[in-house]
matplotlib code that plots the C-alpha trace (Angstrom):
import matplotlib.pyplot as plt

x = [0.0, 1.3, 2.1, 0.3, 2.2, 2.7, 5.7, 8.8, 10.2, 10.8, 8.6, 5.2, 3.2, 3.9, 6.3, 7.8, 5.1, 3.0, -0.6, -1.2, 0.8, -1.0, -4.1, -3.1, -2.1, -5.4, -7.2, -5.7, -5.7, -9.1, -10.6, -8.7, -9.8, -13.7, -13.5, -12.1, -14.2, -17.3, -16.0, -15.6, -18.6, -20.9, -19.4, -19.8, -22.8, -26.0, -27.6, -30.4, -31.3, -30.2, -27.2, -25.8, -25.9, -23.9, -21.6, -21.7, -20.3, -17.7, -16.6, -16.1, -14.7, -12.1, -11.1, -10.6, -8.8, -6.4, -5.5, -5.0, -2.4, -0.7, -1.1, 0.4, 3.3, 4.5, 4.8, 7.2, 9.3, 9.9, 12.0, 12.7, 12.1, 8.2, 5.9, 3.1, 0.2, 2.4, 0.8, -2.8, -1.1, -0.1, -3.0, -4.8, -3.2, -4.4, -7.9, -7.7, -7.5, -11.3, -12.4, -11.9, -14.0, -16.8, -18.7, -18.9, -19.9, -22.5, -23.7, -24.3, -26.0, -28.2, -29.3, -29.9, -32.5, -34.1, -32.7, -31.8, -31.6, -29.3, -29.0, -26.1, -24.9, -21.8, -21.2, -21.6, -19.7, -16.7, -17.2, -17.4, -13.4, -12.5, -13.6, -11.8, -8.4, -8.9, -9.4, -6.2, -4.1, -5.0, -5.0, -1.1, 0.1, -1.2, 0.2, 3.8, 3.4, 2.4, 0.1, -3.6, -3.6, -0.6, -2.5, -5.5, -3.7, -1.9, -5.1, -6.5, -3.5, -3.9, -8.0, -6.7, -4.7, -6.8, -9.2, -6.6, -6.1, -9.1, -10.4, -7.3, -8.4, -12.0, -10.6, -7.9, -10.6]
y = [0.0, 3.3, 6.0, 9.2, 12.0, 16.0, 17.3, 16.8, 19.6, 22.0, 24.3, 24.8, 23.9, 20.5, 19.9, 17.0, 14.8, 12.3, 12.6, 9.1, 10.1, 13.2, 11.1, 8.7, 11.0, 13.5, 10.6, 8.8, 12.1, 13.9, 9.9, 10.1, 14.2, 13.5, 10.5, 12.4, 15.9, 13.6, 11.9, 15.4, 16.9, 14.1, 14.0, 17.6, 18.1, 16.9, 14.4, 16.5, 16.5, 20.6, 19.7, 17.7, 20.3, 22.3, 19.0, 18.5, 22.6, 22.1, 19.0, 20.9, 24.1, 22.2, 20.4, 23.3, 25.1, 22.1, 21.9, 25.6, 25.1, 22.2, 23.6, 26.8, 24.6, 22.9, 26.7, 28.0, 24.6, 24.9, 27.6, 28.5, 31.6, 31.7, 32.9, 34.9, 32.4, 29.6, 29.7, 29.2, 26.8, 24.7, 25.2, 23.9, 20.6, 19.5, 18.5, 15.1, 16.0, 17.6, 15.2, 12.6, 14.5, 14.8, 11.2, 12.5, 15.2, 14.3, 11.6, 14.4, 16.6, 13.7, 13.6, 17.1, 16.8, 13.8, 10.9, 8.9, 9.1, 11.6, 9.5, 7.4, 8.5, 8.8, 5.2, 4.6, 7.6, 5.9, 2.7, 4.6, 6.1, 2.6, 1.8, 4.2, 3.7, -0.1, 0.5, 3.1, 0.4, -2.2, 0.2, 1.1, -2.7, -3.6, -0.7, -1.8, -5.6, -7.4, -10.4, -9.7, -11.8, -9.4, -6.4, -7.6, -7.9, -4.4, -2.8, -4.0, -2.8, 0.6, 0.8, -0.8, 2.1, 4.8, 3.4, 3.8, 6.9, 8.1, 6.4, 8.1, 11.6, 11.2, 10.0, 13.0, 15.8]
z = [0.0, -0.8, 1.4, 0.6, 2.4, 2.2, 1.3, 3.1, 2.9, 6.2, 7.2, 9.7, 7.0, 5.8, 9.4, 7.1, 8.5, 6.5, 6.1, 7.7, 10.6, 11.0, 10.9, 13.4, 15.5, 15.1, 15.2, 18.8, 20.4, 19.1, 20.3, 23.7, 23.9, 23.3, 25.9, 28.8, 27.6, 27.9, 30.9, 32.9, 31.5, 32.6, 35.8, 37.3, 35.2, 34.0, 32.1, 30.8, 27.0, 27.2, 28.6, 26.2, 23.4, 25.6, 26.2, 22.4, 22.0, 24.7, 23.0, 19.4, 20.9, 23.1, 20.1, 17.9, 20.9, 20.7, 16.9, 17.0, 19.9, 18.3, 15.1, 16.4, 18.5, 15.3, 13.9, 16.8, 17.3, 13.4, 14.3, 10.7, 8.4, 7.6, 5.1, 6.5, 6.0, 7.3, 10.7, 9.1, 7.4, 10.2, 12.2, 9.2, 9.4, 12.8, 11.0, 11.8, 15.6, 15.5, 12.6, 15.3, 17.9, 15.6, 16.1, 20.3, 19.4, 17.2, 19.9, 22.1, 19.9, 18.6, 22.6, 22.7, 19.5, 21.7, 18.8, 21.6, 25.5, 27.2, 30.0, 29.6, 26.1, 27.4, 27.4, 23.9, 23.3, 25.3, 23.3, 20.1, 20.9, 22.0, 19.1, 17.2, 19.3, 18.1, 14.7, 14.4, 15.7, 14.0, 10.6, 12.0, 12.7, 9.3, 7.4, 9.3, 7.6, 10.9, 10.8, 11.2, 15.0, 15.8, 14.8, 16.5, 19.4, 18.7, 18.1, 21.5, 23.4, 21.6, 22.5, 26.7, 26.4, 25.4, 28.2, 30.5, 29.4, 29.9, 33.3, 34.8, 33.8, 34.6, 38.1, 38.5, 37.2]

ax = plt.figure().add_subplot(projection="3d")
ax.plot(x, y, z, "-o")
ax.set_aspect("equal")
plt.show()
């Protein structure tokens, strides 16, 4: 399978990095993000219907606050001369980070408008990023030629992980 990737050369708005890099990692951290948002939001908040369209906001806007940090990180570490759109540039690039957040968020919202019960949402939204940390790993064993029960069992690890991840930050907030 080939790799499709930006181009290598230096600068904030390619950072040299690959675009299935960037989506792993966009992806794993925007999954683990939306777990432990939804994690701390249901824990000093309500369940309510109402409450989770604010929960389904807070979810989006914390996500976009965080690609426009790390987007704006990669920019400053670059340390190298820069164009003057090249910040936009690399803020750009963190898409996959609130692509990932997007299914929570959408779970949330689909409470609010009453498609399904606000009341324990939450857990299907945890499952859902599980499920997502799974799939990433498994996706990045197989794209590294290991065997599919080795990637399985990568892909678990990854998604144990994340859970861990997670469990520890609803426990600390």
């Amino acid at each position: 399978m080939a790799d499709s990737t930006v181009s290598t050369a230096p600068g904030p708005a390619s950072s040299g990095h690959g675009t299935r890099e960037a989506v792993l990692f966009g992806g794993v951290y925007g999954a683990v993000l939306a777990s432990s948002m939804v994690a701390a939001l249901t824990r000093y908040g309500h369940t309510s219907a109402e409450v989770r369209g604010y929960d389904a906001a807070w979810v989006l806007v914390t996500a976009c606050a965080s690609a426009l940090a790390h987007g704006y990180a990669h920019y400053i570490a670059e340390r190298t001369p820069h164009r003057r759109w090249d910040v936009l540039l690399a803020m750009r690039n963190e898409w996959p980070l609130v692509t990932a957040v997007l299914p929570t968020a959408l779970l949330l919202a689909g409470a609010r408008l009453g498609w399904w019960a606000a009341q324990g949402v939450e857990y299907t939204a945890f499952a859902l990023n599980i499920l997502i940390l799974f799939v990433l790993g498994l996706l990045t064993a197989r794209w590294s030629g290991r065997r599919w029960p080795v990637a399985v069992l990568m892909g678990t690890g990854d998604a144990m992980l994340g859970l861990i991840v997670v469990v520890a930050n609803a426990i600390i907030k």
